[in-house]
C-alpha positions in Angstrom: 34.6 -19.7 24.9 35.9 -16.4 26.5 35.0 -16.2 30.3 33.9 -13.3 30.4 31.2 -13.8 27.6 30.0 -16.9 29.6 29.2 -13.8 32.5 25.8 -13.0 30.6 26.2 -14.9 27.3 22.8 -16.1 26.8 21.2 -13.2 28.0 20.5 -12.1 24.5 18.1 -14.9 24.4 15.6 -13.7 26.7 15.7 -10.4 25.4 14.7 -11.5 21.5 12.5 -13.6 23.6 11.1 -10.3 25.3 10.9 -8.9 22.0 8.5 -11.6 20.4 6.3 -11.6 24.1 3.8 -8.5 25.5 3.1 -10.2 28.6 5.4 -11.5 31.6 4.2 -15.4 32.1 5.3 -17.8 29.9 3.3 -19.4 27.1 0.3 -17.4 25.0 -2.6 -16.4 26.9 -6.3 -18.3 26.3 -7.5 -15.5 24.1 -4.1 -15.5 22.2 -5.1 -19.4 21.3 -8.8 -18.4 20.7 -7.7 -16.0 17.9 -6.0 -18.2 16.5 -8.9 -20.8 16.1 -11.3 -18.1 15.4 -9.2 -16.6 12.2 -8.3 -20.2 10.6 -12.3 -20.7 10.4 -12.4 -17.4 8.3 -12.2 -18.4 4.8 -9.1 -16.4 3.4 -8.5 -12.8 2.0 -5.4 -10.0 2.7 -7.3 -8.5 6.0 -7.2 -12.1 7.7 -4.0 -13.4 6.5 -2.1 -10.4 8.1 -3.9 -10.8 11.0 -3.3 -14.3 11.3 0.4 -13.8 10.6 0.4 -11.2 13.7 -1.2 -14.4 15.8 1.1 -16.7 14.6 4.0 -14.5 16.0 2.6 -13.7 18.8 2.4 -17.6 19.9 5.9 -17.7 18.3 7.1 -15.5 21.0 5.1 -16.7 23.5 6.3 -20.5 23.1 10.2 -19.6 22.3 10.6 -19.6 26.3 9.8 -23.0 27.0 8.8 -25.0 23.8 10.9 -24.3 21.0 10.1 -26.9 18.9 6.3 -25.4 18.7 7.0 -21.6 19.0 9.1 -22.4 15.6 6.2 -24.2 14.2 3.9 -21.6 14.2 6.6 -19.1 12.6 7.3 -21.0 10.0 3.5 -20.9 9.6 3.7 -17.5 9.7 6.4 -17.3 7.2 4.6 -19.3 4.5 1.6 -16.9 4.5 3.1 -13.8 4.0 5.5 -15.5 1.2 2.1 -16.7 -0.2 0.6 -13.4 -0.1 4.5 -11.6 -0.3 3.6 -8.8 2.7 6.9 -7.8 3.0 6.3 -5.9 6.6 5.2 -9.4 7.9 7.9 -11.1 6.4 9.9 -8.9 8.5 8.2 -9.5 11.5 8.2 -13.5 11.0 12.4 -13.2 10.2 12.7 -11.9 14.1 10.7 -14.5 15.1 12.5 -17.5 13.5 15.9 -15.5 14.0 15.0 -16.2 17.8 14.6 -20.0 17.6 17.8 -19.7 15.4 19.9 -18.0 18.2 18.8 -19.7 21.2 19.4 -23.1 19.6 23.0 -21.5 18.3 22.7 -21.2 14.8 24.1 -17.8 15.2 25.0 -17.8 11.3 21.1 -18.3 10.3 19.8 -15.9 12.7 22.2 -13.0 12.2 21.1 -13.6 8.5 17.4 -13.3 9.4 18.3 -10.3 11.2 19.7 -8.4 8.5 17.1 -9.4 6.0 14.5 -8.0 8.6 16.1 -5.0 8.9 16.7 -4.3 4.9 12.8 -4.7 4.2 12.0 -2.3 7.1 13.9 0.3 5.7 12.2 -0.4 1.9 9.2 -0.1 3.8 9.9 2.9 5.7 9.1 1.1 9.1 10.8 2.6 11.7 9.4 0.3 14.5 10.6 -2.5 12.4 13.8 -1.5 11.3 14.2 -0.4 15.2 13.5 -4.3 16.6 16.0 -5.4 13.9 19.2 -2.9 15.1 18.5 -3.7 18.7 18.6 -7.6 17.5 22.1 -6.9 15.8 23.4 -5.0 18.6 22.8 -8.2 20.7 24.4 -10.7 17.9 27.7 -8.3 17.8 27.9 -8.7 21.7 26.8 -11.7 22.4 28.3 -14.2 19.4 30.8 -11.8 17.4 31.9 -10.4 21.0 32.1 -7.0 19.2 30.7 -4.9 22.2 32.3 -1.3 20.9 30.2 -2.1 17.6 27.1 -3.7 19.4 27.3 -0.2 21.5 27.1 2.1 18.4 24.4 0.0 17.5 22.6 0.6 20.8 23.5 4.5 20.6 21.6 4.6 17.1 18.4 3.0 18.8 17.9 5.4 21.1 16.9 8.5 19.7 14.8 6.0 17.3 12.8 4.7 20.3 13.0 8.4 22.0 11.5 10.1 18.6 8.7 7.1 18.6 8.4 7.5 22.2 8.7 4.2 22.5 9.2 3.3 26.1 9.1 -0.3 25.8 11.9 -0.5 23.3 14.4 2.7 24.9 14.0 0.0 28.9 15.6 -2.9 26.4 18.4 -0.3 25.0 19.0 0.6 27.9 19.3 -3.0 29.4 21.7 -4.0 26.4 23.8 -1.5 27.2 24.0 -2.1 30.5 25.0 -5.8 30.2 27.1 -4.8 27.5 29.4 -2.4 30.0 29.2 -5.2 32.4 31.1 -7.6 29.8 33.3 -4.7 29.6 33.9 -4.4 33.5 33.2 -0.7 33.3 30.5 -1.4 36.5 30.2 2.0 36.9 28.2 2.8 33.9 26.8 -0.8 33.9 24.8 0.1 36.8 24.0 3.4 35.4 21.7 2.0 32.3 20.4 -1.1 34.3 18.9 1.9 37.0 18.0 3.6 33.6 16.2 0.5 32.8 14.7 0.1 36.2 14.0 4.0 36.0 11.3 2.9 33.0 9.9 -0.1 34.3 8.9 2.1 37.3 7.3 4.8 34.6 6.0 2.9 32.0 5.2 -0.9 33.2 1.7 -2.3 35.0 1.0 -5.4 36.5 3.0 -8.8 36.1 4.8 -7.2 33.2 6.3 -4.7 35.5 6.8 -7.0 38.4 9.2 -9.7 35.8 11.1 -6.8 34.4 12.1 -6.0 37.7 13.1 -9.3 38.3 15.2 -8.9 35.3 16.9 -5.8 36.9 17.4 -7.4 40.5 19.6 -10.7 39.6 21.7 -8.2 36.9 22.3 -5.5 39.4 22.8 -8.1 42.1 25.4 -9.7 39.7 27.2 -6.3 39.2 27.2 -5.8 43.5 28.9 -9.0 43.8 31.4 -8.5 41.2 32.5 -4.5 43.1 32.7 -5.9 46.5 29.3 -5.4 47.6 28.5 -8.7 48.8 25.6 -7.9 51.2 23.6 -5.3 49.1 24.0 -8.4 46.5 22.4 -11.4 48.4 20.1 -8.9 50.2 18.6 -8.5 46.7 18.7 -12.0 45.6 17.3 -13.7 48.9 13.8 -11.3 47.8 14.5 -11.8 44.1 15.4 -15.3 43.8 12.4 -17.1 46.1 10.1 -14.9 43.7 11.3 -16.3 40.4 11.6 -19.9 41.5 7.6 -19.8 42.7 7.4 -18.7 39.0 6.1 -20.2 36.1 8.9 -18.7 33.3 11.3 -21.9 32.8 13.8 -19.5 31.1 13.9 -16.6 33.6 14.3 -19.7 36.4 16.8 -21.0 34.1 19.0 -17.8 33.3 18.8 -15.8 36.8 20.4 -19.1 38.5 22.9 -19.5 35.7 23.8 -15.3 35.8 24.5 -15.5 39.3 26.2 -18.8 39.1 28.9 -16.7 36.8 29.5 -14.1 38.9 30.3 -16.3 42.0 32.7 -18.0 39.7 34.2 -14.5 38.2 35.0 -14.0 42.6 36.3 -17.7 42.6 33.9 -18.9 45.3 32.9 -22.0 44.2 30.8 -23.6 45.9 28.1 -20.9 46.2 28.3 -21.0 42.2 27.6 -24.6 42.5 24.4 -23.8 44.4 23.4 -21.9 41.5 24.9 -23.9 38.6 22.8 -27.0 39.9 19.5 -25.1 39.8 20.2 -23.8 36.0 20.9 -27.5 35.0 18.0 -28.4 36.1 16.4 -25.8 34.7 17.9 -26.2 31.1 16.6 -29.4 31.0 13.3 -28.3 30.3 14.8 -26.1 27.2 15.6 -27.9 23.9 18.7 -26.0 23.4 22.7 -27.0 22.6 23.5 -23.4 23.7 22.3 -23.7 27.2 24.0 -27.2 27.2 27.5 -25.8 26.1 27.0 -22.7 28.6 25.9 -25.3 31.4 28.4 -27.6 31.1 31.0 -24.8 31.1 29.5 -23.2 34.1 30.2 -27.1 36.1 34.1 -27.5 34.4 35.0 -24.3 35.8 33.7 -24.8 39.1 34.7 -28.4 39.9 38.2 -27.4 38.2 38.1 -24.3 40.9 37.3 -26.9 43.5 40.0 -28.8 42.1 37.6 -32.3 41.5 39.8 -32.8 37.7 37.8 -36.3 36.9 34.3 -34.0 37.3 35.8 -31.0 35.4 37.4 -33.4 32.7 33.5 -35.0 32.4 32.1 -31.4 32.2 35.2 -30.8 29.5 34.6 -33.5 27.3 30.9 -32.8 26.9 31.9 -29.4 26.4 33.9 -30.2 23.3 31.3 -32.6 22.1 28.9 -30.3 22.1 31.2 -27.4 20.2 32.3 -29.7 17.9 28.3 -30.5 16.8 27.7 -27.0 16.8 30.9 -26.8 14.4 29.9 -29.4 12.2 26.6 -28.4 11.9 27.5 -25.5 10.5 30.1 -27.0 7.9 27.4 -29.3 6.7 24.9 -25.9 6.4 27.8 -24.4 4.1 28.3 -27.6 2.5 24.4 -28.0 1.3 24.9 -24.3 0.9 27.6 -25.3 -1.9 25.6 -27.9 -2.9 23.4 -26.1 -4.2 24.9 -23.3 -5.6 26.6 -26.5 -8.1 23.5 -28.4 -8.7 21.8 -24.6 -9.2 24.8 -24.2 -11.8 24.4 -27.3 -13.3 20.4 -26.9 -13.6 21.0 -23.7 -15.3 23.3 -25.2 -17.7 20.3 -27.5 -18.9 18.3 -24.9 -18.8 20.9 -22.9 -21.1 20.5 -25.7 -23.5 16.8 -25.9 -23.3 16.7 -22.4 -23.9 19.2 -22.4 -27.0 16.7 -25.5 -28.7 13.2 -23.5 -28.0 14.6 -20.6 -28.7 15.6 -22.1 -32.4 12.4 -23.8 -33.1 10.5 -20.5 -31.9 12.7 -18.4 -34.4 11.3 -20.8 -37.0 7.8 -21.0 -36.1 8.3 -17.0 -35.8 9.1 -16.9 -39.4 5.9 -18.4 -40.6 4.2 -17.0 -38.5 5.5 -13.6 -39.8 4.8 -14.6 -42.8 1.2 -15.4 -42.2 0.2 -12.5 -40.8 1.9 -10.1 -43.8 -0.4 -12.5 -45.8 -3.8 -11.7 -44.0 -2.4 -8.5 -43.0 -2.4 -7.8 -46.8 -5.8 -8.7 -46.7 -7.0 -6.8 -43.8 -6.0 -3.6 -44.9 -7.4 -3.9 -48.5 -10.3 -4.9 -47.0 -10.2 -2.4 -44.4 -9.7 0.3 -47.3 -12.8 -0.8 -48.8 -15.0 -0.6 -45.8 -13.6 3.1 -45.1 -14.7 3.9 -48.4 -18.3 2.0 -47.8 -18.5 3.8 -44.8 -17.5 7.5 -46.0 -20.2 6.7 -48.8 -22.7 6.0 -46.2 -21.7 8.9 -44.0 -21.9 11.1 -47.3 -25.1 9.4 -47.9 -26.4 10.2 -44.7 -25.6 13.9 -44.1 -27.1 14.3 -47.6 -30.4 12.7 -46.4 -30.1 14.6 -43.1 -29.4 18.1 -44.9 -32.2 17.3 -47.0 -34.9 16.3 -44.0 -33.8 19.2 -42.4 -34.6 22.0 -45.7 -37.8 20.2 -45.7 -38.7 20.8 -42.5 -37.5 24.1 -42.6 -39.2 24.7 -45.3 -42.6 23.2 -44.4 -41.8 25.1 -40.7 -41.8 28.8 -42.7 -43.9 28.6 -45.1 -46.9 27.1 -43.7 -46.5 27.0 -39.7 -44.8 30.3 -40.2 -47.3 31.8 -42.7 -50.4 30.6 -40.4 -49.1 32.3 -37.2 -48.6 35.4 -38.9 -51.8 35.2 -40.4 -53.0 35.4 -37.0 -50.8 38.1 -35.4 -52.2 40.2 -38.3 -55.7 39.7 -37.6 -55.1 39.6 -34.1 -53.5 42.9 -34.9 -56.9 44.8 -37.1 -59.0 43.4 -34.4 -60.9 46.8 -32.6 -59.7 46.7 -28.6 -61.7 49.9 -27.7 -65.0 48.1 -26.8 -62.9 45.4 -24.7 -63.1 45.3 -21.0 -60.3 45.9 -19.0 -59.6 41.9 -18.2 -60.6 40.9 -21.9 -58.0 43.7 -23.3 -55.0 41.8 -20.4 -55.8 38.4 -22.5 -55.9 39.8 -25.7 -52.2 41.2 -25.0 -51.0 38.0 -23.9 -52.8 36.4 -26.8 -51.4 38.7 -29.2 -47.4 38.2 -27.5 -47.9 34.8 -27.5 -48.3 34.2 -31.1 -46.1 37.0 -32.2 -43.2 35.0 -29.7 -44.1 31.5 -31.4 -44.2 33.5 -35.0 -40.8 34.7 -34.0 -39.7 31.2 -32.7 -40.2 29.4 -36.0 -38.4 31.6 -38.2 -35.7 31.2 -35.5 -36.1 27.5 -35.8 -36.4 27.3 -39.0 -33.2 29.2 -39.8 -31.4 27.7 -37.4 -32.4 23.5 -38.3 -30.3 24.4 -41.2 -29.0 27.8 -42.1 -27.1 28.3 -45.5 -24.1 29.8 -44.5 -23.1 26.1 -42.9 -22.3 24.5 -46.1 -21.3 27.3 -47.8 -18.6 28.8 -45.3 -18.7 26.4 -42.4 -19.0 26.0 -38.8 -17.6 29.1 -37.3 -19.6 31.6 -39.5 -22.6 29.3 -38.7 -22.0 29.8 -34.7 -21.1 33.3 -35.0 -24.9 33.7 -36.8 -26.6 31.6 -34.5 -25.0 33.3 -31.4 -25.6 36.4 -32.7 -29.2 35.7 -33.1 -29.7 33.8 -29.9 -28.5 37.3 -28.2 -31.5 38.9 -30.6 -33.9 36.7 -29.2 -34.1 35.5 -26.4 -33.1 37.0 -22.5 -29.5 34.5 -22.5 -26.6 36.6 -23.4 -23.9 34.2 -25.2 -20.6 34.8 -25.7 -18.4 33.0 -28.6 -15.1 32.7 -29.0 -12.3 30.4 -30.3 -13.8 30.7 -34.0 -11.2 33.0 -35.4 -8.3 30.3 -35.7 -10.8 27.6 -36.7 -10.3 26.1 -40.4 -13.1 24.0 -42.4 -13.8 20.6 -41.0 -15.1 17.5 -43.1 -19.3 18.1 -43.7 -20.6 15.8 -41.6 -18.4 16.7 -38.6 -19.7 20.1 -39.1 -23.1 19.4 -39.1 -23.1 17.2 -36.5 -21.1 20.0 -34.4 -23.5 22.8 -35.0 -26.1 20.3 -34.1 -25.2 19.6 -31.0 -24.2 23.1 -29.9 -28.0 24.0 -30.9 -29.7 21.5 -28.7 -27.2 22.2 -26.0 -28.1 26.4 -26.3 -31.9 26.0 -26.7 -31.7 23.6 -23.4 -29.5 26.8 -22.0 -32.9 28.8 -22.6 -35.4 26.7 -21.7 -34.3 25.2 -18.8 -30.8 26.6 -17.2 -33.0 29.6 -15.8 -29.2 31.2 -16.9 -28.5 34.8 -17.7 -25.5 34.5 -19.5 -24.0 31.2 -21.6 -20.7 30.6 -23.5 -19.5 28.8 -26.5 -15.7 28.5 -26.4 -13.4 26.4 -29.5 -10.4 25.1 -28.8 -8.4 22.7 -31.8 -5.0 21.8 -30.5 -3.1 19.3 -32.5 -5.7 16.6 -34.4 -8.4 17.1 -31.6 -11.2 19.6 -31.4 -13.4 21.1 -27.9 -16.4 22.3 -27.6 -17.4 23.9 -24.7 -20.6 24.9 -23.8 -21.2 26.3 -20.6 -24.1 28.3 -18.4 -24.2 30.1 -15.2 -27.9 28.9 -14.2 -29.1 26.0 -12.4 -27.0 23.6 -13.3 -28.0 19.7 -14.6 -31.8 18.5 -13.2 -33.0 14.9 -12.4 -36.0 15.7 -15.0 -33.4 16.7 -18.2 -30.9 14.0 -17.4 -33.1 11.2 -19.6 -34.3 14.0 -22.4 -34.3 13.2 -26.1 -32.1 15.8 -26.8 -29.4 14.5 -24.8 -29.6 11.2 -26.0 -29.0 13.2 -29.1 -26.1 14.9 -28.5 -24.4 11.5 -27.0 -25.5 9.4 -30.7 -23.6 12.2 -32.4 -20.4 12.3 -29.7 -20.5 8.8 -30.6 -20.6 9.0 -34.4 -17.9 11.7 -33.9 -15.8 8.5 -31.9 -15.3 11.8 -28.8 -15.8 12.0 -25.4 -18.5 14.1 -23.3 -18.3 15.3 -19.8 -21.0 17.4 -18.4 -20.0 19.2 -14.8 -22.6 20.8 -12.8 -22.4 22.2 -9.5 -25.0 24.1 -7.5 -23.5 27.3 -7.8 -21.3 27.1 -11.2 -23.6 26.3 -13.5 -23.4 23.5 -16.0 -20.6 23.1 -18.9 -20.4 20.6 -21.3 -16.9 19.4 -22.5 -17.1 17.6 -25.8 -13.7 16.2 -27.4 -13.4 14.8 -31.0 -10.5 14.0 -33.5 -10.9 16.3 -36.1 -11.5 15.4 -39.6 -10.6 17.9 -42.6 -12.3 17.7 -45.9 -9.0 16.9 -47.2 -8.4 13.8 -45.3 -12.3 12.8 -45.8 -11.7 13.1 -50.1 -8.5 11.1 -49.4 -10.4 7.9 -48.0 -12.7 7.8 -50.6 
């Protein structure tokens, strides 16, 4: 191990550990616990997983300081929810959390491997705080373990715009920490102290409370470290005789821990001994209380140095042995993670293999059961579309049928509608017509003119009617010349100007389709004039490739809660539907209505061709 790593080498840990924590004591907080208890009794969904994930960090965090064992319990809880319900952004979150246990019990390997995984599914994500957390993380790992501090520093230079564009204070006080442990390793003091009084600088701005009182506990031990190490011995123990009383009436194990063992190196760096002893003892005793192999191997280093520096060689030999004991577990547990690693990567192999085989078999006896198969369904396919061919021919005679019955009803009541409705009311604007008004008094003369418009305007109405149920130039010359007619005597009429258009490009369609066309644009123009209150209507056609539109629009009133349930538009939909089209009606309060009606056009060719 290289001594000057051993100056700060652990301090990584309490700043992932910083990371995972919002508050300064140790341990979660009794509401932290509560939310805990109060989500598991929720029964399950997206909304409380997530937010049960988030607790479970939290505690994570909150328990790496003194009880790793548990704070890694409740990630790995954490981790198996958001696998379960694969939310990649707290999968991300739960890879800092474990990479933390990971480090601070020295599986660097594992945790620099969490890291970059965190990192990679920020940036899929697009989360900037995340992928933030993750650099800062790395920049640490390339200091701390890979002792790569010019690469750990471009890492740390990266961060900070990121944090100053978030304006995230929190996160720019650790840069700026980082960095300045990072020039310490480097023994450039100078700007050491520079980003540590940056970091002090924030806590000041930003930081309330306990938190801000523990951060700048944090900054007094380092920058006491840094005035022992330039000479500046009684600037340095006039800081740590206030810091050093404060942290040990503490609760934080770790910041008890680290703050003796930091300035337990830096007597050792000046080769006075015995005050590093002081020190040393107080971090072993300390340590004891953290489950970790790294804090052994860095305490047991701290004790060979000194006792070789105050030349005791059967203590320092003690301290050496353990030392190597403890590096060579470290070692092999990290062959024996690349062994199971290679493990499985053969017994994966091998798997797939027998899986290859598996797959060669089933995928023999599925070609042959694929074959009959195939040869079953040309069978019954044969059968369905002959039968199929026979029902479209059943069902073209009905439709036939049908529009014959229908074309028929409708000349009837035409007929009956002209010559006898029609015949009576004119009867009775005639007579109304020889009656003698000059002995009528003024009122009786206003009611006999109402009378007399009334009955002309129904006379009138029932030869419109009757034309219209029906009109011969339908069948004859189809739709478009029937529209044009109708429009043109709509406009004749009645008060609603209509305009058509689209008719000039539009060929012959099957009869039925026809009919059932004109029909609907009839019932859609006589509810135009009777309840739109409109002044002006259109009709537009539009045929584009084997579909047709109607649309039929208005500027009045638009769509009422009364005509919504009318017979006629339960009408129009049975014929959409016979038509197999679509119908959307739009109204707003000052557009209007418009209908938009959209069928697959059928030619009398293709209807002769299914017979």
């Amino acid at each position: 191990m290289k001594p000057n790593w051993l100056i700060i080498s652990c301090s990584s840990m309490l700043v992932m550990l910083d990371l995972l924590s919002a508050a300064a004591q140790p341990g979660p907080s009794p509401s932290e616990v509560m939310t805990v208890k109060i989500l598991k009794q929720i029964p399950p969904s997206f909304g409380r997983d997530t937010a049960l994930v988030i607790a479970y960090n939290v505690l994570a965090g909150k328990y790496m300081a003194n009880d790793l064992k548990r704070g890694k319990s409740y990630a790995d809880s954490a981790l198996a929810i958001t696998e379960h319900i694969n939310w990649q952004k707290g999968i991300a979150s739960t890879y800092m959390s474990l990479a933390a246990f990971y480090g601070t019990t020295g599986y660097w390997d594992k945790a620099n491997t969490l890291i970059q995984q965190s990192i990679q599914i920020s940036k899929q994500l697009g989360d900037k705080q995340g992928e933030l957390a993750g650099l800062l993380e790395l920049g640490v790992f390339y200091w701390d373990v890979a002792g790569n501090y010019e690469k750990s520093l471009a890492l740390f230079n990266t961060c900070l715009p990121m944090a100053a564009a978030q304006k995230d204070s929190v996160t720019l006080m650790r840069v700026y920490y980082q960095m300045g442990l990072v020039y310490g390793l480097k023994k450039d003091y100078k700007r050491a102290l520079l980003y540590f009084n940056q970091f002090n600088l924030l806590i000041e701005r930003s930081l309330t409370g306990a938190y801000r009182h523990n951060q700048r506990q944090i900054w007094s031990y380092n920058v006491a470290q840094i005035y022992l190490l330039t000479n500046r011995t009684q600037e340095a123990e006039t800081m740590l005789t206030y810091t050093m009383p404060t942290i040990e009436k503490g609760n934080n194990i770790f910041e008890k821990y680290f703050s003796n063992w930091t300035i337990s190196s830096a007597y050792i760096q000046l080769e006075e001994y015995k005050e590093a002893k002081i020190y040393a003892v107080k971090a072993a005793y300390y340590a004891q209380f953290i489950p970790s192999r790294a804090h052994n191997v860095y305490i047991n280093t701290l004790f060979y140095k000194i006792y070789k520096g105050l030349n005791q060689p059967v203590l320092a030999l003690k301290h050496l042995v353990e030392l190597r004991r403890l590096e060579n577990e470290i070692a092999s547990d990290k062959t024996s993670v690349k062994i199971e690693e290679l493990q499985l990567r053969y017994n994966t192999k091998a798997q797939q293999e027998q899986i290859n085989e598996l797959t060669i078999a089933r995928q023999e006896q599925t070609q042959n059961l694929l074959l009959l198969s195939l040869l079953i369904l040309v069978i019954f396919s044969s059968y369905g579309f002959w039968n199929n061919r026979q029902l479209r021919q059943k069902n073209h005679a009905i439709s036939m049928a049908q529009l014959k019955g229908q074309t028929i009803e409708r000349k009837r009541v035409a007929a009956d509608l002209h010559d006898n409705l029609g015949t009576t009311l004119a009867a009775l604007h005639w007579n109304l017509e020889a009656m003698d008004t000059t002995k009528l008094s003024a009122v009786e003369k206003a009611v006999y003119a109402t009378f007399n418009q009334q009955v002309s305007q129904a006379y009138n109405d029932v030869r419109l009617i009757s034309h219209n149920l029906l009109p011969d130039e339908l069948a004859k010359q189809g739709l478009a010349v029937a529209l044009t007619n109708l429009v043109d005597k709509m406009n004749r009429n009645t008060p609603v100007r209509f305009y058509l258009s689209g008719t000039d490009t539009l060929a012959r369609l099957d009869g039925q389709m026809e009919f059932e066309l004109y029909s609907i644009c009839l019932e859609l123009l006589n509810n135009t004039i009777k309840h739109a209150y409109a002044t002006e209507g259109s009709v537009h056609l539009t045929q584009a490739n084997s579909l047709l539109q109607l649309t039929v629009g208005d500027n009045g009133a638009g769509l009422t809660h009364q005509q919504k349930d009318g017979r006629g538009l339960h009408n129009i939909a049975a014929r959409v539907e016979s038509l197999r089209g679509t119908w959307v009606v739009d109204s707003t309060p000052v557009g209007g209505l418009q209908h938009r009606i959209v069928v697959p056009v059928r030619t009398p060719a293709r209807a002769s061709s299914q017979t």
